[in-house]
C-alpha positions in Angstrom: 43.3 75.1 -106.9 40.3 74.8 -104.2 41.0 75.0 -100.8 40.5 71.8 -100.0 43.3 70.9 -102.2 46.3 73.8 -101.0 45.6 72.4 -97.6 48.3 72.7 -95.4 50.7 69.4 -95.7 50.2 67.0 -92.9 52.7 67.1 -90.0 55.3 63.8 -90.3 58.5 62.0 -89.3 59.6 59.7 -92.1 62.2 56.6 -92.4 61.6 54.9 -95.7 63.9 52.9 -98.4 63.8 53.8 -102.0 61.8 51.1 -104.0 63.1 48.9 -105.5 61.1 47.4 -108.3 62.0 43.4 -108.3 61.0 41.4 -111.1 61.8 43.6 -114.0 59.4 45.1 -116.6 56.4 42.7 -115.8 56.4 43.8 -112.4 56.8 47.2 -113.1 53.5 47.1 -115.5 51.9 44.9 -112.5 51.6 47.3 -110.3 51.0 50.2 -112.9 47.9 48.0 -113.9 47.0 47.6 -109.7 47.6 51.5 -109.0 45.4 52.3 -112.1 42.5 50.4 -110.6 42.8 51.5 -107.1 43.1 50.1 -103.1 40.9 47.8 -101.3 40.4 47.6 -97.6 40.9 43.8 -97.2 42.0 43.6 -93.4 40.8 45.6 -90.4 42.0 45.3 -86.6 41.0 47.1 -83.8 42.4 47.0 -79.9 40.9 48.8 -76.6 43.6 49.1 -74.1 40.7 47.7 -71.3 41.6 44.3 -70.3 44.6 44.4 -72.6 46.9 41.7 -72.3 50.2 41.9 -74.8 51.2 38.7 -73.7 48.0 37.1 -75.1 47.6 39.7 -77.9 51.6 39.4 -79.1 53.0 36.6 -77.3 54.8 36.3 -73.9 58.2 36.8 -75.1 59.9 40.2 -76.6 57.2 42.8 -75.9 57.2 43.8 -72.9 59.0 46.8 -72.4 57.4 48.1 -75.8 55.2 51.4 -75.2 51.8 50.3 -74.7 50.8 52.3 -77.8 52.9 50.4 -79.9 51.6 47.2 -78.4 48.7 48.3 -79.2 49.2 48.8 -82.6 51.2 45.7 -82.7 48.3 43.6 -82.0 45.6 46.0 -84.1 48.1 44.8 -87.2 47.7 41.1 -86.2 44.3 41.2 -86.4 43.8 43.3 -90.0 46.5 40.8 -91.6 44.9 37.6 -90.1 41.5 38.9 -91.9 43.4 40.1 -94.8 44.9 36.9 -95.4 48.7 35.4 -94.4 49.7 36.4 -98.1 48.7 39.6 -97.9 52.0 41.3 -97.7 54.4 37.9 -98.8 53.3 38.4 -102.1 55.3 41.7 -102.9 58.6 42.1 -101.6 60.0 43.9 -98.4 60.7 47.0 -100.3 57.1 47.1 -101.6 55.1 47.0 -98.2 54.8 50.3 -96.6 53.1 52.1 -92.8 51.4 54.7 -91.7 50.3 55.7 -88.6 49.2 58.4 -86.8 49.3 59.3 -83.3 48.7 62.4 -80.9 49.7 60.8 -77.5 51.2 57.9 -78.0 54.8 59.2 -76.1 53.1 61.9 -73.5 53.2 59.4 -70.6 56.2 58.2 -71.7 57.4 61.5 -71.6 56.5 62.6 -68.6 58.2 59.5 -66.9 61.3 60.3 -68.5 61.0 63.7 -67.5 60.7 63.0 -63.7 63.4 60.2 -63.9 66.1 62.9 -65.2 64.5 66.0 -62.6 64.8 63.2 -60.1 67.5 60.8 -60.2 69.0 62.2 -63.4 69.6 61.1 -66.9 71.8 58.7 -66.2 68.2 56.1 -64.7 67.1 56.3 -67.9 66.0 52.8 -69.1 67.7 52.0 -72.3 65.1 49.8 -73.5 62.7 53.0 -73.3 65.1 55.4 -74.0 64.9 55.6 -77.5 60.9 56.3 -77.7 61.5 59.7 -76.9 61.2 60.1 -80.5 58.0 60.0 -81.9 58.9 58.0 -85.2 60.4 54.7 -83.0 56.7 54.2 -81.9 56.0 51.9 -85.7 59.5 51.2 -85.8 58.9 47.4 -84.6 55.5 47.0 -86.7 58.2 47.7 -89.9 60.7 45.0 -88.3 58.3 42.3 -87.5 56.4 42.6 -91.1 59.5 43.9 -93.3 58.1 46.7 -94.3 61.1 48.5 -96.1 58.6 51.1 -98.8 58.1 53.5 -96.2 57.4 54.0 -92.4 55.7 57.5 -91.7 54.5 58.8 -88.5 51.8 61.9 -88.6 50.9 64.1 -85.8 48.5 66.6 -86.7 45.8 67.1 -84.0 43.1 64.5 -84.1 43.0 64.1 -88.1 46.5 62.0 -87.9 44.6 58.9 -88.3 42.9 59.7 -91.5 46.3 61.5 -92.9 48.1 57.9 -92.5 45.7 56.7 -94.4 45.6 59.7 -97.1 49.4 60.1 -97.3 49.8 56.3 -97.1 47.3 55.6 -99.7 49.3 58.6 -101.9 52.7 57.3 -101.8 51.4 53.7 -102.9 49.8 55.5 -106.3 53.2 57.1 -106.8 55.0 53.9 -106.6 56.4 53.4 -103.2 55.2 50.1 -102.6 51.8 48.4 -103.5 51.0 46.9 -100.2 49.8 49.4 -96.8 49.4 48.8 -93.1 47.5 51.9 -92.0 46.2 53.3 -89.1 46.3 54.9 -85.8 46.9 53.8 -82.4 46.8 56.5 -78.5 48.1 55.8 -75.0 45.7 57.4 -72.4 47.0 60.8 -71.1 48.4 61.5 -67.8 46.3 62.2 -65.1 46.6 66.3 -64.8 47.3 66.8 -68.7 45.4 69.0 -70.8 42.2 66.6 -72.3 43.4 63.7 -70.2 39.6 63.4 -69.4 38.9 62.4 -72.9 42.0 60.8 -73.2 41.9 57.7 -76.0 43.8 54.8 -76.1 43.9 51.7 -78.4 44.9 51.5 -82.0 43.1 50.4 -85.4 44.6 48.9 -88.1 43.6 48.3 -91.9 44.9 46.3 -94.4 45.1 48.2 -98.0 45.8 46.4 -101.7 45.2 46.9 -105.3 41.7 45.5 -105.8 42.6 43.1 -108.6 45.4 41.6 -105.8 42.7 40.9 -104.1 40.7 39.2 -106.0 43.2 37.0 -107.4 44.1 36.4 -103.7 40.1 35.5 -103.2 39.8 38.2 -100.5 36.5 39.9 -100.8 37.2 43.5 -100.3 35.4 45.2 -97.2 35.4 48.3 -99.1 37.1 51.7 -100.8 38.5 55.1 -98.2 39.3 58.0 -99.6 41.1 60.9 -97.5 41.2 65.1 -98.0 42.3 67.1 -95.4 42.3 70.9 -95.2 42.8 73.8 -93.3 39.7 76.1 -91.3 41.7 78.7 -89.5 40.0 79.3 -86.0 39.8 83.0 -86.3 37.8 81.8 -89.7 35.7 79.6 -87.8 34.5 81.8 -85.1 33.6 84.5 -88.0 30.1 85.0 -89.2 31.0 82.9 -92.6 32.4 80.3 -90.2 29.9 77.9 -91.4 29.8 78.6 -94.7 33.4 78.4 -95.4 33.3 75.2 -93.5 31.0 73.9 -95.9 32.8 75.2 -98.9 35.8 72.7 -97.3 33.9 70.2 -97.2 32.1 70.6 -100.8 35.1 70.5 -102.4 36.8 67.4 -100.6 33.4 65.5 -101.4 34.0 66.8 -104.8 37.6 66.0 -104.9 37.0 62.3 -103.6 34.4 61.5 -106.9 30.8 61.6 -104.1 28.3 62.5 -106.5 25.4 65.3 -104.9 22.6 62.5 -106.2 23.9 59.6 -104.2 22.8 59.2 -100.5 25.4 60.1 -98.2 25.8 59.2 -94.3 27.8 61.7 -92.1 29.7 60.5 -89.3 31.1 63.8 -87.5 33.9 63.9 -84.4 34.0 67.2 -83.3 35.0 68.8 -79.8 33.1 72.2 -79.2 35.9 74.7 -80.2 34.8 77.0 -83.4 36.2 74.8 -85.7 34.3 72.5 -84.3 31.0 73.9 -84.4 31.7 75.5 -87.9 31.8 72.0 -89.5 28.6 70.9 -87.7 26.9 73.8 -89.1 27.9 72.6 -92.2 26.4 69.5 -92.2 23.6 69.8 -94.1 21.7 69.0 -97.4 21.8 72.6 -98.3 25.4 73.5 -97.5 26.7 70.3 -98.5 25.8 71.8 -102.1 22.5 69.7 -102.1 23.8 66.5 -101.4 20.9 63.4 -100.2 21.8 62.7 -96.9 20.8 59.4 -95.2 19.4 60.8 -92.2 20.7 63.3 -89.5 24.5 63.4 -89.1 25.5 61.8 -86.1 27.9 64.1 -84.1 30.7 62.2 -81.9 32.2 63.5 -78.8 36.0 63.9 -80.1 38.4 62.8 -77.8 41.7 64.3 -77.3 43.4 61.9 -78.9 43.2 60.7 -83.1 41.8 57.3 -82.9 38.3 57.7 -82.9 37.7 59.4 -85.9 39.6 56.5 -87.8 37.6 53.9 -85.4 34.4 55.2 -87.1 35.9 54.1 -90.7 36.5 50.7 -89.1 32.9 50.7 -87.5 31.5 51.7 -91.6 33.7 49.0 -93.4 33.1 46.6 -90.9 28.8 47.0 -91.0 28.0 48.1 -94.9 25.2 49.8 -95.3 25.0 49.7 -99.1 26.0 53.5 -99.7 28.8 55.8 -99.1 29.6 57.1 -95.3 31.3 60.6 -94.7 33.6 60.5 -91.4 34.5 64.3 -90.8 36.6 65.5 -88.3 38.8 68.4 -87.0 41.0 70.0 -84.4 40.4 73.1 -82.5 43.6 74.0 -84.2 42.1 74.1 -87.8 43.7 71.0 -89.0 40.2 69.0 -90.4 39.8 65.6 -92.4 36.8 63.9 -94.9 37.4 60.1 -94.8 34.7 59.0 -97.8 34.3 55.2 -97.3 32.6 53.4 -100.0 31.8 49.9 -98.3 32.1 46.3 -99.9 30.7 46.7 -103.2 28.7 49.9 -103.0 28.8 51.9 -106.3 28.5 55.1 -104.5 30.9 56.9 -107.0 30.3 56.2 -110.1 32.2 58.5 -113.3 34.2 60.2 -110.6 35.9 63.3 -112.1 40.0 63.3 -113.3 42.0 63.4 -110.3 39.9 61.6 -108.4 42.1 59.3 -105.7 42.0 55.3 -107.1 41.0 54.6 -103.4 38.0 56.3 -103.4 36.9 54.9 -107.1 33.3 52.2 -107.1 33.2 49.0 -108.2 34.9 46.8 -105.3 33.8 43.2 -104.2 31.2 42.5 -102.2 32.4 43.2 -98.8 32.5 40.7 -95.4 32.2 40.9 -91.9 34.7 42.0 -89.7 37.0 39.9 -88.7 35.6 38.4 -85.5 36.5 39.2 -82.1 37.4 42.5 -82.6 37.2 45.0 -80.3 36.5 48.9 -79.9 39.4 51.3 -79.4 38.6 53.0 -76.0 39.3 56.3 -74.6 40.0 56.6 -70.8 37.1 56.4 -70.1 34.2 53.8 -72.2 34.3 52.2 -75.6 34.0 54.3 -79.0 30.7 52.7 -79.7 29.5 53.8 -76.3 29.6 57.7 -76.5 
């Protein structure tokens, strides 16, 4: 097994129901004939925290003492499910819709509060409406209630690639049965003034709306295109190693390989990456030569990473939002190792043609011609300036 492959499993809270299959035998087949063809992207939502108003994003009533990074997400789910279509979920049942998110500081400032309220006053001032955030897995917990999503809820927290992991691990437990229907994503509150990378601090959340493809075409969605997720592990002492670079791209070859990216199609890079060795091992990876030959469409673009895990699943939004006609590489990793390929095949690129067995139905050619985003959208945003700004 390749590296990419025996990467290390992502870091998760979980609260999920069994499925329940409803409908009998032609249901079960249903959704053996969906998995078998693979997920669409059908709804995407994104939500900077500048200027954010719940009250106009969520309504006036029942929200306000939510954390701001579940608001966030909250409102980043609206927004994919009013593109994706009001039946986009009602047409399974509760026990067939399923989340995913994934956060690295959605509960730090939270935290901290907390923290000084029971050093302070003691834990006795402790608001019980906020109380129970302290755990990280409560932050989704009303984005399941208000959509009755009873599948699966999972929370990831790997440094910065916990955004694309929601969307791999998501995206898994929907081939295996789960449910057929995923809400996936990521969503950051801006760090605390005084906290280690509050300077790049993120905060904002992105949503997407995933289904079978042929679900969506008997809906009449058009699909806005195909993701497929690998992560793996670069161990920093690795990285800072002569063969830092070419390991990294060894990594990387085989999670191109594993998602079904033929060498002889073109091949945008999208890269957020902080300066740490792990970071600048995968940048010296990106090329034609150590990506194993591959075309690329131009020079990589490296991002700024922020400290947070929104931005490299902002960049997947930005891809399926604005096709280019061929398939976009997001890349990303953490100074800790943990590292992520989100392959997106927009609208109804054929970038992946006679992928190999194995090969993830999400990342699989042949979707719908894709549309626009959904309009009035915004940029996540860090602490500082939009996504599309860096």
């Amino acid at each position: 097994m390749s590296d990419a492959r025996a990467a290390a499993g992502p870091q998760m809270a979980t609260k999920g129901a069994p499925l329940r299959r409803m409908g009998g035998e032609a249901n079960e087949e249903a959704a053996r004939d969906e998995a078998a063809v693979g997920l669409v992207v059908t709804g995407i939502g994104t939500v900077g925290a500048d200027g954010f108003d719940f009250r106009t994003a969520l309504g006036r009533h029942g929200y306000k003492y939510l954390p701001a990074a579940s608001q966030y997400f909250l409102a980043a789910a609206k927004r994919a499910l009013a593109q994706a279509g009001p039946d986009a979920l009602e047409a399974v049942g509760p026990e067939e819709r399923g989340a995913a998110v994934g956060t690295n500081s959605a509960a730090v400032a939270l935290h901290h509060s907390m923290d000084r309220t029971v050093t302070v006053t003691g834990a006795g001032d402790l608001s019980p409406v906020t109380a129970p955030y302290f755990s990280i897995n409560l932050f989704g917990s009303r984005l399941a209630t208000e959509h009755d999503l009873k599948g699966f809820n999972l929370t990831l927290t790997s440094p910065r690639i916990a955004g694309l992991e929601a969307l791999q691990t998501g995206q898994r437990a929907l081939a295996t049965g789960r449910a057929r229907r995923l809400l996936a994503g990521a969503t950051e509150e801006a760090l605390p003034e005084g906290e280690p990378g509050a300077g790049t601090s993120e905060a904002g959340a992105v949503a997407l709306v995933l289904e079978p493809e042929p679900a969506a075409r008997g809906r009449g969605v058009a699909a806005l295109g195909r993701v497929g997720v690998r992560s793996f592990f670069l161990p920093p002492k690795a990285a800072a190693s002569a063969e830092g670079a070419e390991q990294a791209a060894a990594l990387l070859r085989d999670a191109l390989d594993a998602l079904g990216h033929r060498p002889d199609r073109p091949l945008a890079v999208t890269a957020v990456l902080d300066g740490s060795p792990v970071g600048e091992a995968m940048a010296a990876a990106l090329d034609e030569k150590a990506l194993g030959g591959r075309a690329l469409a131009g020079k990589p673009e490296r991002v700024p990473a922020g400290a947070g895990a929104l931005e490299p699943v902002a960049r997947v939004a930005a891809v399926l939002g604005a096709p280019d006609g061929h398939a976009h590489a997001v890349v990303t990793a953490a100074a800790e190792g943990n590292a992520a390929v989100c392959l997106i095949t927009p609208g109804g690129a054929s970038a992946m043609p006679d992928a190999p067995p194995g090969t993830e139905a999400s990342a699989m050619p042949d979707a719908p011609a894709g549309t626009e985003a959904s309009a009035g959208s915004e940029q996540p945003m860090n602490g500082r300036r939009r996504a599309s700004e860096r």
